[in-house]
N, CA, C and O atoms as CSV, one atom per row, in Angstrom:
chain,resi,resn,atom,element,x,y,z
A,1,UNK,N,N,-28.523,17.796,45.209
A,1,UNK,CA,C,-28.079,16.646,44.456
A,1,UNK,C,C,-27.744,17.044,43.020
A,1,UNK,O,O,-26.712,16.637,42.487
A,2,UNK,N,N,-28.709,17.927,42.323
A,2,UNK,CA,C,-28.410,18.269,41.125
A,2,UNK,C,C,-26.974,19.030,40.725
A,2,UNK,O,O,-26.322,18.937,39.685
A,3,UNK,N,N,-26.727,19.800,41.908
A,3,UNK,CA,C,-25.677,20.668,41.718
A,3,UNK,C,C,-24.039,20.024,42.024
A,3,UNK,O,O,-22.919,20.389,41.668
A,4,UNK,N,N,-24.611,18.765,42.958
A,4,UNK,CA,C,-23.619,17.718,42.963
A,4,UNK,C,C,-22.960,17.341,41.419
A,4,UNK,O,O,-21.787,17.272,41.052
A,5,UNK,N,N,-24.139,17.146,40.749
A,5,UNK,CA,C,-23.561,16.283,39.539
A,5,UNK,C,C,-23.363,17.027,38.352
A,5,UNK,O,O,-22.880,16.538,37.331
A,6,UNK,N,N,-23.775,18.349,38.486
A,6,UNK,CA,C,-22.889,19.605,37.564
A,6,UNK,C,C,-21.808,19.971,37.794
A,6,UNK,O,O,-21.043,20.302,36.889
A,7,UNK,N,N,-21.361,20.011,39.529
A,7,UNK,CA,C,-20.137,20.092,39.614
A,7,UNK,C,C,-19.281,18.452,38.867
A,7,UNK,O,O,-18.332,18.398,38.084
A,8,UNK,N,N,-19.649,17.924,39.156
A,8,UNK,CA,C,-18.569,16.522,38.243
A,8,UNK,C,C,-18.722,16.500,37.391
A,8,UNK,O,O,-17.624,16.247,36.894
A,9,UNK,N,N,-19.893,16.658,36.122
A,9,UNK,CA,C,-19.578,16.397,34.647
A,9,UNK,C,C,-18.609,17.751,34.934
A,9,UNK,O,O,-17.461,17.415,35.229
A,10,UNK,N,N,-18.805,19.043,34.912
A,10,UNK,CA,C,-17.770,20.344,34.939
A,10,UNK,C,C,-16.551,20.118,35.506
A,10,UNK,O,O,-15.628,20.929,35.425
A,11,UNK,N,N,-16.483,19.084,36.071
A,11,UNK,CA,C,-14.669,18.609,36.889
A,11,UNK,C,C,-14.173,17.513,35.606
A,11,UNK,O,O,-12.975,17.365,35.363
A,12,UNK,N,N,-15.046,16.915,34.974
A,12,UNK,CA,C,-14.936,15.634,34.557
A,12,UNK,C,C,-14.683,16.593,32.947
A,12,UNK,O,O,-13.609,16.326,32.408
A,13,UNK,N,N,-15.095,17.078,32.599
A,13,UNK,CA,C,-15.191,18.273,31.094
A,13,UNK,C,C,-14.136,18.461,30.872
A,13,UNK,O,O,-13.476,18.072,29.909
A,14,UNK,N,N,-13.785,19.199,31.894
A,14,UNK,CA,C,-12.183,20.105,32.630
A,14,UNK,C,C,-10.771,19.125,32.761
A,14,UNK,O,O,-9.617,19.548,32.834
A,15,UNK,N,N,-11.219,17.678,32.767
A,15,UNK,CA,C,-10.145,17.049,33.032
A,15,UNK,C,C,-9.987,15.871,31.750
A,15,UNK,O,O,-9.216,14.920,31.624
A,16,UNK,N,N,-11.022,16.373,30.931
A,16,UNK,CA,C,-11.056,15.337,29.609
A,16,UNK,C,C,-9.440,15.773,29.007
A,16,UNK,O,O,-8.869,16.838,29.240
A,17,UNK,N,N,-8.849,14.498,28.085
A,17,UNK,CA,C,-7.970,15.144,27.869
A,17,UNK,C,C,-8.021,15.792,26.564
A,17,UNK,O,O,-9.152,15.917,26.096
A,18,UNK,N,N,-7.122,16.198,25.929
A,18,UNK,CA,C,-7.710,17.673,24.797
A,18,UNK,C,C,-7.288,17.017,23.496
A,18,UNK,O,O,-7.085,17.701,22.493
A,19,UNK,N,N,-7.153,15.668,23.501
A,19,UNK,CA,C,-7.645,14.842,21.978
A,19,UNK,C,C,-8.824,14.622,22.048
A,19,UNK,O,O,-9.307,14.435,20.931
A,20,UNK,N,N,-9.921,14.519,23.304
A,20,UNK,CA,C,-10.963,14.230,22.990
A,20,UNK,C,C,-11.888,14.647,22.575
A,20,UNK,O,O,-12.751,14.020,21.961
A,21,UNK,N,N,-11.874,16.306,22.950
A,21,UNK,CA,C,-12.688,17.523,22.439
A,21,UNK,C,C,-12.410,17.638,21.067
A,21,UNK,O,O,-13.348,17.906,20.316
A,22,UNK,N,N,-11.277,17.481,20.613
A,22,UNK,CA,C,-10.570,17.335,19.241
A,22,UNK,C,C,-11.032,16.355,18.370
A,22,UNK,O,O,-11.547,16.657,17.293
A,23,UNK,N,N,-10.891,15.202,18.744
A,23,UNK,CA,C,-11.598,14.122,18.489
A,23,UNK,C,C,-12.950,14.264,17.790
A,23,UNK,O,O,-13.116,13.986,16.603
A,24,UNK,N,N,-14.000,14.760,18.690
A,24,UNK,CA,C,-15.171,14.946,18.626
A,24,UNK,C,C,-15.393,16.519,17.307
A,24,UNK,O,O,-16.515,17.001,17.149
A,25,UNK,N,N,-14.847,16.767,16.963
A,25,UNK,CA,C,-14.808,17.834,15.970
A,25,UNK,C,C,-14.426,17.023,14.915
A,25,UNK,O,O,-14.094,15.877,15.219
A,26,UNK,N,N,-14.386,17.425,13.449
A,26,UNK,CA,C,-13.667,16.851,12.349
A,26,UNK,C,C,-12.520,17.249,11.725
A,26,UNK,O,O,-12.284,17.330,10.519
A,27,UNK,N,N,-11.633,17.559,12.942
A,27,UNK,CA,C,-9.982,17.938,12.785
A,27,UNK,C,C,-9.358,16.951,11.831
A,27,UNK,O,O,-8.292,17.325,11.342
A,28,UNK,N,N,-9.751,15.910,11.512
A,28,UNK,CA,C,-9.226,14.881,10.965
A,28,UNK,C,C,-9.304,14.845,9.724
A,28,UNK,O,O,-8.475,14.226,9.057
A,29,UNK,N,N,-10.430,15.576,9.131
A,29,UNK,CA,C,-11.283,15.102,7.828
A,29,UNK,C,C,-10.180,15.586,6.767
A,29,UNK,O,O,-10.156,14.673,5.942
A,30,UNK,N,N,-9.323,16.494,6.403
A,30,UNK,CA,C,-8.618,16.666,5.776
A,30,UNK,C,C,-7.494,15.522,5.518
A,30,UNK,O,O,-7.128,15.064,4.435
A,31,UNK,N,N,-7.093,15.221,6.715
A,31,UNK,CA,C,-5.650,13.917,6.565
A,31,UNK,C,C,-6.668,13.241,6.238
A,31,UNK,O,O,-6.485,12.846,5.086
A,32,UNK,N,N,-7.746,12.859,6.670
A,32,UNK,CA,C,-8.630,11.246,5.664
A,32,UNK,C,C,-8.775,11.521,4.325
A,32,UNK,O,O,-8.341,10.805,3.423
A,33,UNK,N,N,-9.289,12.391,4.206
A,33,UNK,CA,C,-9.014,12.777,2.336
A,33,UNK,C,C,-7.548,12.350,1.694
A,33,UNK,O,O,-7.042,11.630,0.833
A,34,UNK,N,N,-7.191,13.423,2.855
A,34,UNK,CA,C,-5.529,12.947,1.397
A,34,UNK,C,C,-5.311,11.401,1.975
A,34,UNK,O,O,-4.507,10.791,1.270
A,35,UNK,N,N,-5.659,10.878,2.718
A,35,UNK,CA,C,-5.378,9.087,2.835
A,35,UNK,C,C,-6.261,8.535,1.762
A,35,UNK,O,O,-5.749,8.094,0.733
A,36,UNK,N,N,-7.501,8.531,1.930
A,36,UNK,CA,C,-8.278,8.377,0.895
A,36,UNK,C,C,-8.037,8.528,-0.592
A,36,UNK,O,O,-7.932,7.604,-1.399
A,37,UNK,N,N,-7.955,9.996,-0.869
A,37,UNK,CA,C,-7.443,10.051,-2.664
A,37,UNK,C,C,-6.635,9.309,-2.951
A,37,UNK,O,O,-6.762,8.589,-3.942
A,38,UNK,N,N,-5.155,9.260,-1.851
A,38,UNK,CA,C,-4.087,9.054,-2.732
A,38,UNK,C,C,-3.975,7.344,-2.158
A,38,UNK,O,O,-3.086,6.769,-2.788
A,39,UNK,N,N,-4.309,6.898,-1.657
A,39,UNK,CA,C,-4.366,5.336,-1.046
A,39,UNK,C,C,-4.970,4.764,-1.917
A,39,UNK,O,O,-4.553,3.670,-2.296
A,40,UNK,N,N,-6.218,5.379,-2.534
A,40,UNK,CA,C,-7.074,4.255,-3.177
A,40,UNK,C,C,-6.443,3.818,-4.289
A,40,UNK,O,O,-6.749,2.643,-4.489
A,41,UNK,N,N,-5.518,4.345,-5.298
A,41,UNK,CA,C,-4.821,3.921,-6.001
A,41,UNK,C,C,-3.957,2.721,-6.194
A,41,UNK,O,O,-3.892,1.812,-7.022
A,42,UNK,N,N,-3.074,3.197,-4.700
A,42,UNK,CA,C,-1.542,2.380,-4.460
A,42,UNK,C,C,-1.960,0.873,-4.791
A,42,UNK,O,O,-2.894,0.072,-4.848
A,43,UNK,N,N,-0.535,1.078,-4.973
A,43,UNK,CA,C,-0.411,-0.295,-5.769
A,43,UNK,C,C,1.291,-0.874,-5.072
A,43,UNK,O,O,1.684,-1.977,-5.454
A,44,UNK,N,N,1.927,-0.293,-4.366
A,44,UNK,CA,C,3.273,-0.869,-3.450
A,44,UNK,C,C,2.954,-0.536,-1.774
A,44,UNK,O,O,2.684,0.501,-1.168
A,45,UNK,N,N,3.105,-1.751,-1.428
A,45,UNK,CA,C,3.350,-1.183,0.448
A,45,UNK,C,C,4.275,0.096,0.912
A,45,UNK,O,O,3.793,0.761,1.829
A,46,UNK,N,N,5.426,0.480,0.439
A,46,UNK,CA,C,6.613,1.406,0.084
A,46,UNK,C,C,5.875,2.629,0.174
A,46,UNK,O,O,6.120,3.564,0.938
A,47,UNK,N,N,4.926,2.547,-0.688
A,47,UNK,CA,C,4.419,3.573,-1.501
A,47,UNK,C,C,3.600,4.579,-0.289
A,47,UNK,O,O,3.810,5.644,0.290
A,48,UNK,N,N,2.342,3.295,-0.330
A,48,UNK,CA,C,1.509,3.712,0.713
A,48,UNK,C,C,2.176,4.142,1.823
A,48,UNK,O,O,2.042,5.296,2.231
A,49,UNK,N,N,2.730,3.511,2.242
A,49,UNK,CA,C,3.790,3.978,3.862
A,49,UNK,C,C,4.534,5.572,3.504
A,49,UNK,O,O,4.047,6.526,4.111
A,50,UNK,N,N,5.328,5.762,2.840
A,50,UNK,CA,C,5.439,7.132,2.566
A,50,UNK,C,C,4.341,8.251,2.200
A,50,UNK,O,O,4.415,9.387,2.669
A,51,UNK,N,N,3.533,7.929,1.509
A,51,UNK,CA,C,1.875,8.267,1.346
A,51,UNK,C,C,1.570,9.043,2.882
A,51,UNK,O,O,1.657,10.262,3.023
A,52,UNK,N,N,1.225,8.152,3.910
A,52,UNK,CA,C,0.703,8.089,4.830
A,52,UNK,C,C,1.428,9.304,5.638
A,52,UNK,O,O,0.829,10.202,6.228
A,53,UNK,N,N,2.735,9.160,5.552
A,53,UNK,CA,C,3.803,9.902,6.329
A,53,UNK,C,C,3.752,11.439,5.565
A,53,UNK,O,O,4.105,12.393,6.258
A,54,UNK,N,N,3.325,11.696,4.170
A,54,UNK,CA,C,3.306,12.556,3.906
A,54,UNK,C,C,1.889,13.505,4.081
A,54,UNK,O,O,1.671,14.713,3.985
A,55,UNK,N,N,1.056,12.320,4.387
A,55,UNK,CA,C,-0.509,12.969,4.958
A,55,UNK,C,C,-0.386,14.144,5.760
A,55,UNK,O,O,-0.481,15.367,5.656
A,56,UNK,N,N,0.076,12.521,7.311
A,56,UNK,CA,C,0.518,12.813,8.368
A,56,UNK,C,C,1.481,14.426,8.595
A,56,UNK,O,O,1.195,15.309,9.404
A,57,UNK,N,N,2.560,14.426,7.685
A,57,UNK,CA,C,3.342,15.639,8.086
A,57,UNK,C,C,2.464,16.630,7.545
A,57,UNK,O,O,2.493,17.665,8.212
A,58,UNK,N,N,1.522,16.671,6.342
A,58,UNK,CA,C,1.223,17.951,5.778
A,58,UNK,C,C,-0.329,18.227,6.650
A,58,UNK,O,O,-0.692,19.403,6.636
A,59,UNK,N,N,-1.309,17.167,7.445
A,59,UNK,CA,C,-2.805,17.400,7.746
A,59,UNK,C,C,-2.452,17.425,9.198
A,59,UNK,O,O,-3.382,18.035,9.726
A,60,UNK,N,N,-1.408,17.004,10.312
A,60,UNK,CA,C,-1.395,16.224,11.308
A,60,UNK,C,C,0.052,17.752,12.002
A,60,UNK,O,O,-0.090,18.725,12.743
A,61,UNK,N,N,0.972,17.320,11.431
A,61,UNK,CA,C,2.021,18.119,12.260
A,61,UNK,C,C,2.670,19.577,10.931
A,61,UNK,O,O,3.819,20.000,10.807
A,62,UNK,N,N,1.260,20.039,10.069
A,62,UNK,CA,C,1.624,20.984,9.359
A,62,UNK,C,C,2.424,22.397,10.122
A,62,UNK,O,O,3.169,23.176,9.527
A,63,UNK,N,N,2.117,22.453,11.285
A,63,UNK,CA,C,2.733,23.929,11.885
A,63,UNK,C,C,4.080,23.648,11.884
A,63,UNK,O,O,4.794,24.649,11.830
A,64,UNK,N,N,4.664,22.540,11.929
A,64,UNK,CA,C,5.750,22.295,12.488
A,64,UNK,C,C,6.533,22.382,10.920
A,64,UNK,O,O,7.758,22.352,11.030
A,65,UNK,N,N,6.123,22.464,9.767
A,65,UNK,CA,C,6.663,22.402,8.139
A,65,UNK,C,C,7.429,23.597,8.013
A,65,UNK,O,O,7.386,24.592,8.736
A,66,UNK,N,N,7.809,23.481,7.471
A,66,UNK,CA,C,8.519,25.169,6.450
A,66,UNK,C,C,8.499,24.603,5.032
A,66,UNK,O,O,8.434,23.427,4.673
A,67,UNK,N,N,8.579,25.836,4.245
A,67,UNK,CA,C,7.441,25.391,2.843
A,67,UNK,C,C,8.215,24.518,2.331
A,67,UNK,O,O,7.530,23.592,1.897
A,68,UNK,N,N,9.710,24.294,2.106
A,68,UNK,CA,C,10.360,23.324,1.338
A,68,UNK,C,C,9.784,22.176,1.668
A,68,UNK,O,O,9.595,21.427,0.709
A,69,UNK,N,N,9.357,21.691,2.965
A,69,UNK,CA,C,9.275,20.710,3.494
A,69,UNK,C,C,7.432,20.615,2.875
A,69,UNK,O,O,7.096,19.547,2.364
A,70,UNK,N,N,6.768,21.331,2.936
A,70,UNK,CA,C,5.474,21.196,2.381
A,70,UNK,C,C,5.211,20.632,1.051
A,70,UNK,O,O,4.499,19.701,0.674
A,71,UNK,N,N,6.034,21.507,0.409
A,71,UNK,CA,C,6.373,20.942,-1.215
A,71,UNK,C,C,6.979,19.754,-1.379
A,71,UNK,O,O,6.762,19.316,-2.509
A,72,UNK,N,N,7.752,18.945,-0.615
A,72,UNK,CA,C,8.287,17.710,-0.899
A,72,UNK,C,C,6.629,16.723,-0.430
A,72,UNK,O,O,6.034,15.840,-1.048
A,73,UNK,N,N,6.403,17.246,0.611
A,73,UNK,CA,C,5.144,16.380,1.186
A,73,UNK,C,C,3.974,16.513,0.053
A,73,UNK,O,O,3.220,15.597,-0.279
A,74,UNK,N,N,3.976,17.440,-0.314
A,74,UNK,CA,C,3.053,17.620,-1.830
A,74,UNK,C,C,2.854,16.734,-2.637
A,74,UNK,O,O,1.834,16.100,-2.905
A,75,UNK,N,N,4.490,16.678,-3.273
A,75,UNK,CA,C,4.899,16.415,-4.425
A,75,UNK,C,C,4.766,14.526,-4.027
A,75,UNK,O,O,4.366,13.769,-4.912
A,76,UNK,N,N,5.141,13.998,-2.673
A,76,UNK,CA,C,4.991,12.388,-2.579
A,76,UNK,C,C,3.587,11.982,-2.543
A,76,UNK,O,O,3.387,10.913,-3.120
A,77,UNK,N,N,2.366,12.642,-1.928
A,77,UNK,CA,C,0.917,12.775,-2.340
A,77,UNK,C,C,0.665,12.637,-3.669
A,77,UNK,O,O,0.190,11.590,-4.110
A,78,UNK,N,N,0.966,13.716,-4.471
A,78,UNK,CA,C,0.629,13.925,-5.305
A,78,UNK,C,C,0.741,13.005,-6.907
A,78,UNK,O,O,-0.009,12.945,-7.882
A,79,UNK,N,N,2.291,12.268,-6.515
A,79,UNK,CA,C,3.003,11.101,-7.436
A,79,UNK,C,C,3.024,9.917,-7.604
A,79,UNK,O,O,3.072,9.231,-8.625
A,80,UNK,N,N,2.964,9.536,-5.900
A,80,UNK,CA,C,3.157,8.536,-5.701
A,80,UNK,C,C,1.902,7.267,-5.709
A,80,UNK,O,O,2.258,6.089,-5.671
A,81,UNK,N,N,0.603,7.597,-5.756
A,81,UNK,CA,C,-0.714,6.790,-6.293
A,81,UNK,C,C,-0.168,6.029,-7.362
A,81,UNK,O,O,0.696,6.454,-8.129
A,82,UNK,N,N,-0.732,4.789,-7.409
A,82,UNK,CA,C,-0.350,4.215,-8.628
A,82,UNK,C,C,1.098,3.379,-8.932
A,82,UNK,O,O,1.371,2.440,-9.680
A,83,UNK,N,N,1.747,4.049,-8.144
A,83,UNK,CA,C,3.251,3.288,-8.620
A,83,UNK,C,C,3.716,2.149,-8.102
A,83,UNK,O,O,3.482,2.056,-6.897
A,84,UNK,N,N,4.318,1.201,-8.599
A,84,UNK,CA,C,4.413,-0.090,-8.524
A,84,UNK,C,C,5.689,-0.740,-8.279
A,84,UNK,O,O,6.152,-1.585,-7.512
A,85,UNK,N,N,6.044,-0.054,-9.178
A,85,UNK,CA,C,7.999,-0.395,-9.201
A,85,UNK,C,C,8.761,0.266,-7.873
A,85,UNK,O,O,8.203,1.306,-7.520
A,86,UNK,N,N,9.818,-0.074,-7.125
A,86,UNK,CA,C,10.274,0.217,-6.055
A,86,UNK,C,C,11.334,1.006,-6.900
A,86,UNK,O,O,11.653,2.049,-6.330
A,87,UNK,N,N,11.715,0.886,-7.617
A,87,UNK,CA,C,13.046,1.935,-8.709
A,87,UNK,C,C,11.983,3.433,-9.076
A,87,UNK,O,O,12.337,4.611,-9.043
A,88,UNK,N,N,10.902,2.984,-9.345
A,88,UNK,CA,C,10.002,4.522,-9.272
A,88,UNK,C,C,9.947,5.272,-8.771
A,88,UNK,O,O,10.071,6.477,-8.988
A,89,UNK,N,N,9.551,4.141,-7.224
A,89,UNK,CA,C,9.164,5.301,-5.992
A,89,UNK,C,C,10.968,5.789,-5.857
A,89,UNK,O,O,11.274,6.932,-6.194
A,90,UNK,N,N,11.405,5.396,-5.650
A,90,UNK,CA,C,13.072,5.988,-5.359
A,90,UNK,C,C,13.476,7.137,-6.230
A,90,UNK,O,O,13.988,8.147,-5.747
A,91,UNK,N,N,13.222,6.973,-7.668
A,91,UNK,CA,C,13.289,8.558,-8.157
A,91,UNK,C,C,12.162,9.395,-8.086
A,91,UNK,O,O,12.278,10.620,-8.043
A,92,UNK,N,N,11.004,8.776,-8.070
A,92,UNK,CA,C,10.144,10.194,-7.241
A,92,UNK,C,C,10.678,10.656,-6.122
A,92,UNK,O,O,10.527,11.877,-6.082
A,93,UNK,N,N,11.139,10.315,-5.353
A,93,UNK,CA,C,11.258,10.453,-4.060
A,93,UNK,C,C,12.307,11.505,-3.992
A,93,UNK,O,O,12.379,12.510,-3.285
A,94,UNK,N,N,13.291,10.913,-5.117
A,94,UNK,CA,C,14.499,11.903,-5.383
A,94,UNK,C,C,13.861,13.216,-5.966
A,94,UNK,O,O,13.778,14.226,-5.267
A,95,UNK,N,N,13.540,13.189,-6.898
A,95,UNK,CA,C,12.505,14.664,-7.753
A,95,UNK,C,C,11.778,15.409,-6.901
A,95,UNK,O,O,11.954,16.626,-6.956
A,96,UNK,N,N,10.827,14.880,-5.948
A,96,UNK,CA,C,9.855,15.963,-4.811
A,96,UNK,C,C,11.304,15.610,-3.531
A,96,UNK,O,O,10.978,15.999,-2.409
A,97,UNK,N,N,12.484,15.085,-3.573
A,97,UNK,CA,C,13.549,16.372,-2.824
A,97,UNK,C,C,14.086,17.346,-3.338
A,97,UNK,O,O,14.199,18.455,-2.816
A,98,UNK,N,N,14.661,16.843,-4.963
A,98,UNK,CA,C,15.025,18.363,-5.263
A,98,UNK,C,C,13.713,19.277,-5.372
A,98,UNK,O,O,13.805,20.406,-4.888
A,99,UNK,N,N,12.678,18.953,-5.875
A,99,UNK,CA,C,11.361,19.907,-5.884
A,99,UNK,C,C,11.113,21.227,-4.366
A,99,UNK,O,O,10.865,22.427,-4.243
A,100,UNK,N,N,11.398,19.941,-3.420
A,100,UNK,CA,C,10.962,20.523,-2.156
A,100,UNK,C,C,12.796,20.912,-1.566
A,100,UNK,O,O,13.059,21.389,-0.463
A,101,UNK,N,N,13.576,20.637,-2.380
A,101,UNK,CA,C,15.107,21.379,-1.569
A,101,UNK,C,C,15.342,21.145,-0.612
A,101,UNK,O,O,15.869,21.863,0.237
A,102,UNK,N,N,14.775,19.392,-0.492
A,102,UNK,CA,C,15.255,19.308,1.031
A,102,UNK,C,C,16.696,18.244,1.164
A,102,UNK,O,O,17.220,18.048,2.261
């Protein structure tokens, strides 16, 4: 009986799917930081939403970057806390593209 139910958690382990093992680690804790630092600020919906997307590309789908593309994701982290005006975020946005050359 015992060996019954080692074989199924070990079938059941084997067939978890591989966000969950992931999951259970703190793969995440980096993108919550940069959500965290740079969120607690915001002050435009705009803002935050690009914020998020720049987490996302730099903590979440970083392999997939090439550095121009890192540096623009940087530079919208890094600026965009705080800003209010929708004419702001639009020339930041412009500055970390030429920054990041994309």
């Amino acid at each position: 009986m015992k060996r019954g139910v080692r074989t199924i958690a070990c079938v059941a382990a084997m067939l978890a799917p591989p966000g969950a093992a992931y999951a259970l680690t703190d793969g995440n804790a980096q993108y919550d930081e940069c959500m965290l630092g740079a969120l607690r600020d915001s002050r435009n919906g705009a803002a935050a939403q690009l914020i998020q997307r720049s987490c996302d590309a730099l903590y979440r789908n970083n392999a997939m970057l090439l550095p121009r593309e890192q540096r623009y994701h940087a530079c919208v982290v890094q600026s965009l806390p705080g800003v209010r005006d929708n004419y702001a975020i639009q020339q930041i946005m412009a500055i970390c593209s030429r920054r990041g050359e994309m």
